[in-house]
C-alpha positions in Angstrom: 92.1 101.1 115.3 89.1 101.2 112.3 88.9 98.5 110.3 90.6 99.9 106.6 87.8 99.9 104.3 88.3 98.1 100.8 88.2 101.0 98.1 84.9 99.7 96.8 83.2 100.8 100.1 85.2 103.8 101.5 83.6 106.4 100.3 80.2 105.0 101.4 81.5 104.2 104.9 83.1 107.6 105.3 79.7 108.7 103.9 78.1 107.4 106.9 80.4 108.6 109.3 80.7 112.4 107.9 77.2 112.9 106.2 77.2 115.9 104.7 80.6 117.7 105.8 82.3 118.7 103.3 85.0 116.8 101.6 86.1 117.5 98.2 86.6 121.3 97.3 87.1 121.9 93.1 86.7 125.0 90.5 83.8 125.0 88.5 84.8 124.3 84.8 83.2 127.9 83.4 84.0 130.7 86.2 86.8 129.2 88.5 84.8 129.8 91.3 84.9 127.2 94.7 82.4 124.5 95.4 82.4 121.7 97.9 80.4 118.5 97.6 80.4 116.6 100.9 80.8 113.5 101.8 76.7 112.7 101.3 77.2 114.2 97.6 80.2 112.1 96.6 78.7 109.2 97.9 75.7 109.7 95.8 78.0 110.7 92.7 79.9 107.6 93.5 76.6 105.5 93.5 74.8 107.2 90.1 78.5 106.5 88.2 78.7 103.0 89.0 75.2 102.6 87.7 75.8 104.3 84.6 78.9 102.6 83.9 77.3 99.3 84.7 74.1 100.2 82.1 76.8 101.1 79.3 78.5 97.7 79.6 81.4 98.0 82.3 82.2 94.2 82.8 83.8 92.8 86.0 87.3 93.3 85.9 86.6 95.6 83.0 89.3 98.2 82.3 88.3 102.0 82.6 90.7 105.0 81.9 90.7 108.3 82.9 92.5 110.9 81.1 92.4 114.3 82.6 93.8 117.1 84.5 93.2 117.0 88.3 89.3 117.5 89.3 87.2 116.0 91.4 85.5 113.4 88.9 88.1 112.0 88.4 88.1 111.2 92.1 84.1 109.7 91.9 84.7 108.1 88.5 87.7 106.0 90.4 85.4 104.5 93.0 82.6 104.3 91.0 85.1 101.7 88.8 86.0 100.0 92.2 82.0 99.2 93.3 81.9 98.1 89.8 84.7 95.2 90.7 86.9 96.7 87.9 90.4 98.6 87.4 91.1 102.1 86.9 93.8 103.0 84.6 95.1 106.8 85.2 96.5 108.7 82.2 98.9 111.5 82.3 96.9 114.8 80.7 99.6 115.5 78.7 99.8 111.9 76.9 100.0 111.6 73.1 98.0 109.8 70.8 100.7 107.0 70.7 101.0 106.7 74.4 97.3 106.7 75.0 96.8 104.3 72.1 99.8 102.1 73.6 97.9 101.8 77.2 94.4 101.3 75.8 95.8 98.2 73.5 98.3 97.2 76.5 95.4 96.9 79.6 92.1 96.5 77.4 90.5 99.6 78.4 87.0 99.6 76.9 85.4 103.4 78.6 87.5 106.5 78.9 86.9 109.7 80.7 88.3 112.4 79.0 88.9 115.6 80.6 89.3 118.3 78.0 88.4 119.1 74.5 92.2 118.0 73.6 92.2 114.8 75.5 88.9 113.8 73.9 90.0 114.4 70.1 92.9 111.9 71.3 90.5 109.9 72.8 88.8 110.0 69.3 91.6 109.0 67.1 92.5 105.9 69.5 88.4 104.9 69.0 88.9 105.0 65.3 92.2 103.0 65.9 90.3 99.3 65.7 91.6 99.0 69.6 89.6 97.8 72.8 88.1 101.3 73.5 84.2 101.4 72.7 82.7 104.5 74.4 84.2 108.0 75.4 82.6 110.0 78.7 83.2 113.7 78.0 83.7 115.5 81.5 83.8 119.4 80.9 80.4 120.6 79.5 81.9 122.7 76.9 83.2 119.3 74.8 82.5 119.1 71.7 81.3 115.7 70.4 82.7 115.5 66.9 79.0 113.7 66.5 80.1 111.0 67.9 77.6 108.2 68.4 80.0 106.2 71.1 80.5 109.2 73.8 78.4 110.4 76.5 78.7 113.2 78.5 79.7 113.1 82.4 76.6 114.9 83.2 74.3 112.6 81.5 75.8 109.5 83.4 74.9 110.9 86.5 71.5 111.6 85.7 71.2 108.2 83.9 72.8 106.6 87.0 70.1 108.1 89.5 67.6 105.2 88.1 69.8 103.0 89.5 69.0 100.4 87.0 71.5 98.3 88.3 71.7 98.4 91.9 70.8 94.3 92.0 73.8 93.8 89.8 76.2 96.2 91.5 75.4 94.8 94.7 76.7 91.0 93.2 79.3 92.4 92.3 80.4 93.9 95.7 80.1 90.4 96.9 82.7 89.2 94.8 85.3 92.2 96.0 88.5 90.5 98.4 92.0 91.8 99.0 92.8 89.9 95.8 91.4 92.7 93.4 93.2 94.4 90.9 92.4 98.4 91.8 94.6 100.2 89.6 97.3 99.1 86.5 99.6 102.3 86.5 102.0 103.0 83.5 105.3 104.2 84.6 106.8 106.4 82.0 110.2 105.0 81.8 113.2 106.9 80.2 113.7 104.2 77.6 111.4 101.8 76.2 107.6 101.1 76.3 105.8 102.3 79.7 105.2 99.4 82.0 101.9 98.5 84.1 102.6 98.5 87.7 99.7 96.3 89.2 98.5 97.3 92.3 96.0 95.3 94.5 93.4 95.6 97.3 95.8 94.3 99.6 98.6 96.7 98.4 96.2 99.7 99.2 95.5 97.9 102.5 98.5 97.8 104.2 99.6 101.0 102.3 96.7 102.4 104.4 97.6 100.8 107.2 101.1 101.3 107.5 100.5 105.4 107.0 97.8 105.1 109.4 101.0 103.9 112.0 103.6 106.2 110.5 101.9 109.9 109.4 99.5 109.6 112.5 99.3 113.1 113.2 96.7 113.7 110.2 93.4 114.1 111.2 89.7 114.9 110.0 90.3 118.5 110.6 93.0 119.2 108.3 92.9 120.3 105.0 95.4 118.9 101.8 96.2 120.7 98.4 95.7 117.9 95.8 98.5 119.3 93.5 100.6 116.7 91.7 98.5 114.6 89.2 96.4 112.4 90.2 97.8 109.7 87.1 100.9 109.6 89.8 101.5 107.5 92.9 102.8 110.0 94.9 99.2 112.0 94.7 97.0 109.3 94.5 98.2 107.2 97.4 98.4 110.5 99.4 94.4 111.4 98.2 93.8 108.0 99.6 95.2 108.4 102.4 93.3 111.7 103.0 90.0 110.2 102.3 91.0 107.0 104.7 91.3 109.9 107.7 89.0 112.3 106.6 91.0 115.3 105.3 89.8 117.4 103.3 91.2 118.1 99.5 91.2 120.8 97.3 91.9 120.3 93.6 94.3 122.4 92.1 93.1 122.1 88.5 96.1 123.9 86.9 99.5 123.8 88.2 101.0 126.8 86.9 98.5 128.6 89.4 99.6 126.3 92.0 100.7 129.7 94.2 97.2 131.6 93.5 95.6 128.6 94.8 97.4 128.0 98.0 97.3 131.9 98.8 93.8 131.6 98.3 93.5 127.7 100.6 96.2 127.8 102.5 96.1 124.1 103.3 97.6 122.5 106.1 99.8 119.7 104.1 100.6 119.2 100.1 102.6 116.7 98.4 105.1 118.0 96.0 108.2 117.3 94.2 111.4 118.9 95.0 111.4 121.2 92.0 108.2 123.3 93.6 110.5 123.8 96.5 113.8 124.9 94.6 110.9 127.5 93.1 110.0 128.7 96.6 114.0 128.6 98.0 115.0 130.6 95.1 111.8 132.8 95.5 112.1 133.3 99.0 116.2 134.4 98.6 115.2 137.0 95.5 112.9 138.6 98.2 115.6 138.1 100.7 118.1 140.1 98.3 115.6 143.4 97.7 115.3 144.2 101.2 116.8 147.3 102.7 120.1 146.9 104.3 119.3 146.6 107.3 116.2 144.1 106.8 118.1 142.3 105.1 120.3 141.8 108.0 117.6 140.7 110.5 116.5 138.2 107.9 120.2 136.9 107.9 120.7 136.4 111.5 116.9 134.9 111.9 117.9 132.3 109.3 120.7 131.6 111.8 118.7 131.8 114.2 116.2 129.7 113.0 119.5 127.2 112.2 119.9 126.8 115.6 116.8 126.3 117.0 114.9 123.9 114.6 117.9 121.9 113.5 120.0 121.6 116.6 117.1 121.6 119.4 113.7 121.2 118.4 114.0 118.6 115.5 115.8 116.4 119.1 112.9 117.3 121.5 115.2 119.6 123.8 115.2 123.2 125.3 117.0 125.7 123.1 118.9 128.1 125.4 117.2 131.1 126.7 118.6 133.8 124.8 118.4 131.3 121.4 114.7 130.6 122.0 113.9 134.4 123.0 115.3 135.5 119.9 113.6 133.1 117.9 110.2 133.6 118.9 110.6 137.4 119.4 112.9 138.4 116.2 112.9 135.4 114.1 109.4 133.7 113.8 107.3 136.6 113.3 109.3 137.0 110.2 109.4 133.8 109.0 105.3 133.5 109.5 105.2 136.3 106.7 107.7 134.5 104.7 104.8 131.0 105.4 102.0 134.0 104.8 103.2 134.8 101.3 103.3 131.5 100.4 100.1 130.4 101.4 101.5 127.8 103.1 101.4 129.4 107.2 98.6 127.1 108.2 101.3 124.1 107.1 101.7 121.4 109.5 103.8 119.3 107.0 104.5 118.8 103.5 105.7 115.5 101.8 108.0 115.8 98.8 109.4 113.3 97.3 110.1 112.0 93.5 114.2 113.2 93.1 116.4 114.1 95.6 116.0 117.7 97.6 119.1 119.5 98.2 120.6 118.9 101.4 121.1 123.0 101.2 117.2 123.8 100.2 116.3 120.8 103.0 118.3 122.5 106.0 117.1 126.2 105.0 113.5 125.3 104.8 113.6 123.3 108.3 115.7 126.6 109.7 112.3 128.9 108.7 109.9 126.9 109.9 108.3 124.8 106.9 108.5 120.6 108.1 109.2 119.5 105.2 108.5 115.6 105.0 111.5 114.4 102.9 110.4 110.6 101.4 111.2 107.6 99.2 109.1 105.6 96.7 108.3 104.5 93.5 105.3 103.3 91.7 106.2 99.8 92.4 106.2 100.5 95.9 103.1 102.0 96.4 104.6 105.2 96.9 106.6 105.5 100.2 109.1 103.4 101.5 110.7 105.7 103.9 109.8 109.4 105.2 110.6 111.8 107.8 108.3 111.9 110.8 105.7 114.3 110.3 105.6 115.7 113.8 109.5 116.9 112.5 111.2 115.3 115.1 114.9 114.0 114.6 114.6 113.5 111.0 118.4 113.2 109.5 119.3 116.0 106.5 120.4 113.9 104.0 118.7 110.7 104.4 115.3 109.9 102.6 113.9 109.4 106.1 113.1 106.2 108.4 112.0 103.2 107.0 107.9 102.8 106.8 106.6 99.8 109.4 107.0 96.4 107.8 108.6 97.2 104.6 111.5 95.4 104.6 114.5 96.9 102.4 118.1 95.3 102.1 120.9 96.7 100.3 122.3 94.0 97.9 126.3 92.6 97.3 126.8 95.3 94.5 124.9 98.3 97.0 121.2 98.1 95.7 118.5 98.7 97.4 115.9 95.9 96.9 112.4 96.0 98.5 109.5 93.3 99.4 106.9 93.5 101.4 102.5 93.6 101.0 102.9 97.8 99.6 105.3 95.9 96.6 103.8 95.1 93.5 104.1 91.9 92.5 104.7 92.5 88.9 104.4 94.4 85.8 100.8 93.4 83.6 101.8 91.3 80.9 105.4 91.8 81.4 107.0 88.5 82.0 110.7 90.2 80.5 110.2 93.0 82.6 109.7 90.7 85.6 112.7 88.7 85.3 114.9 91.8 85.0 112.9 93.8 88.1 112.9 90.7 90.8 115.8 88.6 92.5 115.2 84.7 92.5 114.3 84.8 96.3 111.4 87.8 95.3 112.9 91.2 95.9 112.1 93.9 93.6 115.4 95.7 92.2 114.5 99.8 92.5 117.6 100.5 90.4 118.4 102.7 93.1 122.0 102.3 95.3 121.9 103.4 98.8 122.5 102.6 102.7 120.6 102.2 105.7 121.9 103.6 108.9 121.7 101.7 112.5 118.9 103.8 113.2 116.7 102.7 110.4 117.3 106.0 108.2 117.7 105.0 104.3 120.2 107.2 102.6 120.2 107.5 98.4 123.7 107.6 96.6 123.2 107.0 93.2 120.7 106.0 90.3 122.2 102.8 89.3 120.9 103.5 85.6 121.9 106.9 85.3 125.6 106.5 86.3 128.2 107.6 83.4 131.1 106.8 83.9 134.2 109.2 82.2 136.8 108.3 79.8 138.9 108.6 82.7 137.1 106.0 84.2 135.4 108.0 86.9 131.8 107.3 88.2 129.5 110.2 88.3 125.6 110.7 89.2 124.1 113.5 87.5 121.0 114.1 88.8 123.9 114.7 91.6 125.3 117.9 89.4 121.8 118.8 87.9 120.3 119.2 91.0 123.2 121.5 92.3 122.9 123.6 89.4 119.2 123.5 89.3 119.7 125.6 93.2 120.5 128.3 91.3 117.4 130.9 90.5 119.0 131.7 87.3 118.6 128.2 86.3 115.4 126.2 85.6 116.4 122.9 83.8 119.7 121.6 83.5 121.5 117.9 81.6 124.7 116.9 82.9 126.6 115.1 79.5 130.1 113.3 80.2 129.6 109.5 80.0 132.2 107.7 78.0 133.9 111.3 77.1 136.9 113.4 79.0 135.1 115.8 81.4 131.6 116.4 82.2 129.7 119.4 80.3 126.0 120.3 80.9 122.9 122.0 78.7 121.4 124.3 80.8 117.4 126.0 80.5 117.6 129.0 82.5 114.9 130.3 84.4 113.3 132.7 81.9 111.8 135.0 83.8 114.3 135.7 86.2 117.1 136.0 83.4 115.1 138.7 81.5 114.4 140.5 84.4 118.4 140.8 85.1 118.8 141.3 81.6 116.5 144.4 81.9 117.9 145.8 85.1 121.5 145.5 83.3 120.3 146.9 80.3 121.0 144.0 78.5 119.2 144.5 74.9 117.7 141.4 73.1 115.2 140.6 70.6 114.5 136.4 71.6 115.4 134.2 73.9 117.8 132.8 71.8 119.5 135.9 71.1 119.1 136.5 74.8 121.8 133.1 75.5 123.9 134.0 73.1 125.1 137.4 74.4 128.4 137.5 76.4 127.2 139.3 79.6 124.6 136.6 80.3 127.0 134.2 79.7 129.6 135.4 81.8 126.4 135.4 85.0 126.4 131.3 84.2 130.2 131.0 84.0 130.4 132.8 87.2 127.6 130.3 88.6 129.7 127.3 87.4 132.3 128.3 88.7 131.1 128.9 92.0 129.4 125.4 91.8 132.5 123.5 90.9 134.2 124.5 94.2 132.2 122.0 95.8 133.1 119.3 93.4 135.8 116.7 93.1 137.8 117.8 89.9 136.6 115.0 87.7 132.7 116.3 88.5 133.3 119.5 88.1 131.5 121.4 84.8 134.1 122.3 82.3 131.7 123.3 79.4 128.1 124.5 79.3 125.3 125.8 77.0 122.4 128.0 77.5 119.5 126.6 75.7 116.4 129.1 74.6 113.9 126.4 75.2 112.6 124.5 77.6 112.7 120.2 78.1 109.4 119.3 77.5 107.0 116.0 77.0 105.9 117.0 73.6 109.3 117.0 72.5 109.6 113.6 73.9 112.8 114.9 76.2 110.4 114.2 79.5 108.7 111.4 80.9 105.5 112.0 82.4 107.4 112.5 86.3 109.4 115.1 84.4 112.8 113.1 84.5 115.1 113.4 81.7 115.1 111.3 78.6 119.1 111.2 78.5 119.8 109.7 75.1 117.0 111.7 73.7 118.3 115.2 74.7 121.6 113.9 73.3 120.6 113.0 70.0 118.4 116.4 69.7 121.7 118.5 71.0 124.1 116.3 69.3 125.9 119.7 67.7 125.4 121.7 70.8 127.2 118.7 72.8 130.0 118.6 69.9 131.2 122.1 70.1 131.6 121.5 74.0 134.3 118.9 73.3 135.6 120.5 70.2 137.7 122.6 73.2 141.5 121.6 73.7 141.9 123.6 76.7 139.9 121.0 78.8 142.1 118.1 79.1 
């Protein structure tokens, strides 16, 4: 097996190895349009940044942000940090001023790359704060300086870099790199509470490499990967390491609300993605499902059988279907799903990891039945990303496990059904955090995940709860609701939901629908409205949730099931502070905004 590379040098090895194929592909910042720069290119890039970050003081184990949307400097300005023997700090695009302020102060960043004309006025105000931060390295061309005498533009550091000024001093620097190096600190965005800095080393990113090169070993030089998450998290950033460690390709999807235009227009072979995107396609695929003719939409019904059959109860175990089952399949059913793949851009798919929250067992089995292998995993920043995953070749994965356990990470479920981790992928602590330390590690060394669980005799690990996010009911009854939330969330109607019920008599729940959809039924019921929050109020859309609920809660133990609900006319976001940056919910937030909504819902006597 090749030797894994430290970061600092993987780009110039691949370099050498690939010359001038093509490896990153991006969308120019005026017209959209596609460019590649190859391996050769990013190499040089790589080179001219490290310089230029060198000439404008980057120290050694200097501190450098980046705080942008995915593109492809962000990409060469993170190795370009590494040859520089310093640590990259990722920032979500969306941050505020506080956050950004928070992690500059926190980690001693002294450069930040700003994306966009809105990241660089925060960039700006944190300058002007009296914080760490010295200089500001504009990326899009179209970024308007403010006159500022302490920013530079990412155009002019690659020019500047090209004198390679500091070659001699880079070079000393490279000397000093070792499996000790700090790469990245990487804020988790916690529900509650100040973000922590996860610190990740060389060695983490070594074995991380190494254990995926043993694990997902079917990914090769010739495929291609849809960079689509945001860099700023694990899940994407491992994964674009992993892609450059073996050669892939990656195309940057710049903006994800155009996530389906671009892989139409790529069609890559994997993506990472969280489960939401795929209760998007499942509820997309089933609207198209529902329009057919009557007797199209018939065939489609006894393919997906079909497809049951064959993916889930033969090929997923490596054995012959029966002939008239594997006939019909690749006669009647296949062709029809490959449109299905063909629409979505994603029929050149060889697998596709998702991870992040739990994936319907429902969505899970019907996506395996058509024909997409969907990689089901476990992780968490702390971990490097994954701990355990389906086999990417789609063989004997379990439906409703989070997949086998990775090679050498060793995970143990503790007296009160935790599931604690430790191995060389496991950080070994939070930057400056010596609180946070004490609470996340057992004596003996194993990090707590907050997570409970189970591991089956054939290595599979299994999620039951989020220890954190349990409420328990006046009646005393435990209940997980991401458990309810994501059961809800199935429904197309429905685009965000909040399960409410700790410490109170019965669960109730605030639910976002899925606009779109919902004025679309509201216009072929001629349902008249003039806002979206005159929209939720009227009876007849109400009555389509009741009717959802109530079709949910037959699946439900009587103490889960939804008594109560609420349509809201706006969406959870960030800048309402009701997200964290992975998009989970800020529980005690949403219930202090809703506190009347939440009151009405147990102002009922009925529900005793």
């Amino acid at each position: 097996m090749e030797e894994i590379q430290h970061l600092s040098m993987l780009i110039e090895h691949q370099a050498r190895k690939y010359g001038h194929r093509a490896e990153l592909h991006d969308t120019r910042h005026d017209d959209g349009q596609w460019f590649s720069i190859s391996w050769y290119r990013l190499n040089e890039h790589v080179n001219a940044l490290a310089n230029a970050l060198c000439e404008i003081g980057l120290q050694e184990q200097g501190r450098v942000a980046f705080f942008a949307q995915n593109m492809w400097e962000l990409i060469a300005g993170d190795f370009a940090v590494f040859r520089n023997h310093a640590t990259s700090i990722p920032l979500y695009a969306t941050s505020t001023v506080e956050q950004v302020e928070y992690i500059v102060r926190d980690s001693g960043v002294t450069i930040l790359f700003a994306g966009d004309q809105y990241q660089y006025d925060i960039a700006l105000q944190v300058l002007g704060h009296g914080t760490s931060l010295k200089t500001i390295v504009a990326i899009e061309p179209g970024i308007d300086l403010r006159g500022c005498d302490q920013a530079f533009r990412f155009s002019e550091l690659l020019e500047s870099g090209q004198e390679k000024r500091c070659a001699d001093e880079l070079e000393k620097r490279l000397s000093h790199c070792s499996q000790d190096d700090l790469m990245t600190i990487l804020y988790t965005s916690g529900t509650t509470g100040n973000p922590k800095g996860v610190q990740l080393f060389q060695r983490t990113y070594t074995e991380c490499l190494r254990i995926h090169r043993l694990r997902i070993n079917n990914l090769t030089d010739s495929d291609t990967s849809m960079c689509f998450l945001p860099l700023s998290h694990v899940f994407e950033r491992g994964w674009c390491y992993v892609c450059l460690d073996r050669g892939a390709a990656i195309y940057i999807n710049r903006k994800p609300a155009e996530i389906q235009k671009t892989l139409t227009g790529v069609r890559p072979n994997v993506m990472c993605a969280v489960p939401r995107f795929w209760e998007k396609v499942y509820a997309a695929i089933w609207q198209k499902i529902d329009s057919f003719p009557p007797y199209l939409h018939r065939l489609m019904l006894r393919s997906i059988q079909t497809g049951r059959e064959y993916n889930l109860q033969y090929k997923r175990y490596g054995k012959h279907a029966p002939k008239g089952l594997a006939l019909r399949y690749r006669l009647i059913a296949h062709p029809l799903f490959h449109l299905v793949h063909k629409a979505a851009g994603i029929d050149k798919g060889k697998f596709f990891p998702t991870a992040g929250a739990k994936l319907s067992d429902e969505i899970n089995e019907f996506l395996h039945a058509i024909g997409i292998n969907i990689v089901v995993g476990y992780g968490l920043t702390e971990s490097c990303a994954t701990v355990s995953c389906y086999p990417p070749d789609g063989s004997e994965y379990v439906i409703g496990s989070v997949g086998r356990i990775m090679p050498d990470v060793q995970v143990r479920i503790s007296a009160e059904g935790e599931i604690l981790l430790k191995g060389q992928t496991i950080t070994t602590g939070y930057y400056q955090r010596d609180d946070a330390n004490r609470e996340s590690f057992t004596d003996d060394g194993w990090f707590r995940t907050g997570d409970a669980g189970y591991i089956d005799p054939d290595n599979n690990l299994y999620l039951t709860d989020r220890i954190k996010d349990l409420f328990k009911t006046a009646g005393g009854k435990y209940i997980a609701p991401q458990e309810l939330e994501n059961i809800v969330c199935n429904d197309k109607y429905v685009d965000q939901a909040a399960a409410i019920g700790n410490e109170r008599k019965y669960v109730t729940m605030l639910i976002v629908p899925d606009f779109p959809q919902l004025k679309a039924y509201a216009e072929a019921h001629n349902i008249s409205y003039t806002d979206q929050s005159d929209l939720v109020a009227k009876p007849e859309i109400n009555a389509l949730y009741q009717g959802m609920i109530d079709e949910k809660n037959k699946a439900l133990a009587r103490y889960e099931q939804i008594k109560y609900f609420t349509l809201l006319p706006t969406a959870f976001t960030m800048e309402q502070g009701l997200l964290t940056n992975t998009l989970k919910i800020k529980r005690k937030v949403v219930e202090k905004l809703y506190e009347r909504e939440i009151a009405a819902m147990y102002d009922h006597v009925k529900a005793d």
